[in-house]
C-alpha positions as CSV (number, residue, x, y, z in Angstrom):
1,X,-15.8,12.8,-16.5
2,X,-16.2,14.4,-13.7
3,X,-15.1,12.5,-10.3
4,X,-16.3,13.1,-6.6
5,X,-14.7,13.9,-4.0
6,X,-15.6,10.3,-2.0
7,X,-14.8,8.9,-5.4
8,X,-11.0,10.1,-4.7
9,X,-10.7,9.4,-1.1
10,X,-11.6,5.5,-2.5
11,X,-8.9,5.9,-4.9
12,X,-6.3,7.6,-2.3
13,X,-7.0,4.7,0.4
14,X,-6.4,2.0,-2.4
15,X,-3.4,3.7,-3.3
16,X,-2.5,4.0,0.1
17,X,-3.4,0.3,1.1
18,X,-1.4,-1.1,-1.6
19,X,1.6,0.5,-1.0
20,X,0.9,-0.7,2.4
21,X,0.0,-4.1,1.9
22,X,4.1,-5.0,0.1
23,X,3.9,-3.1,-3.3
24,X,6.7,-1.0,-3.5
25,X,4.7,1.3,-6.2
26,X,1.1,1.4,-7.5
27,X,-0.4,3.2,-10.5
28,X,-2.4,6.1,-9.5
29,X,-3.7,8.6,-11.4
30,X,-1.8,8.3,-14.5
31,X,1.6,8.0,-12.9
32,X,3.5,5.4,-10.7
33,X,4.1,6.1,-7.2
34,X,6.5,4.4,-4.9
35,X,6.5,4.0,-0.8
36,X,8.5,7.3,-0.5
37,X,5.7,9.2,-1.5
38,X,3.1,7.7,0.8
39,X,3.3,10.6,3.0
40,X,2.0,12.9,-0.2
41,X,-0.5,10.1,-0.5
42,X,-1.8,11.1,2.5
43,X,-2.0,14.2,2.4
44,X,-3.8,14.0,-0.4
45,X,-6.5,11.8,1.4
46,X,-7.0,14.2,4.1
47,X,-7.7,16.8,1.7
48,X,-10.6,15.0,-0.5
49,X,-11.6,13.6,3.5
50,X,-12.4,17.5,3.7
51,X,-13.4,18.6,0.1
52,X,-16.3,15.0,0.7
53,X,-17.2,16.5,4.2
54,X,-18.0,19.8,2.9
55,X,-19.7,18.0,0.0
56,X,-21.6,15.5,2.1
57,X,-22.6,19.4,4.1
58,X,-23.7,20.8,0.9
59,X,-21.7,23.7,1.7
60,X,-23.0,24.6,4.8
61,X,-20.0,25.5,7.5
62,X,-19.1,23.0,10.5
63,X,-19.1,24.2,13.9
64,X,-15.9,25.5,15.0
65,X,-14.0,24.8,18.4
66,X,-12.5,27.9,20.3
67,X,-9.1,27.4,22.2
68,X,-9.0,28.7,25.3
């Protein structure tokens, strides 16, 4: 089955939020993760945030921001 990107920035928040909200692990994804690895939990999140950005785009490229 395949799964959308929205569908796994869902999951990753709920992850995210329970660990937040006192449990010291959650099931997710098959395997058990614990507080320490809430940092990989989020970056994990911001990478289906981008993958369901580009998705809700249909492809096309965002603008981009020069530094000067």
């Amino acid at each position: 089955m395949a799964v959308s990107a929205q569908e796994m920035v869902d999951r990753y928040l709920r992850a995210e939020i329970d660990l937040l909200e006192g449990g010291k692990d959650v099931q997710f994804g098959g395997r058990r993760v614990t507080m320490a690895e809430l940092p990989q939990i989020r970056t994990g999140r911001l990478e289906w945030e981008r993958r369901a950005s580009a998705e809700a785009r249909e492809g096309r490229p965002g603008h981009s921001l020069a530094t000067f």
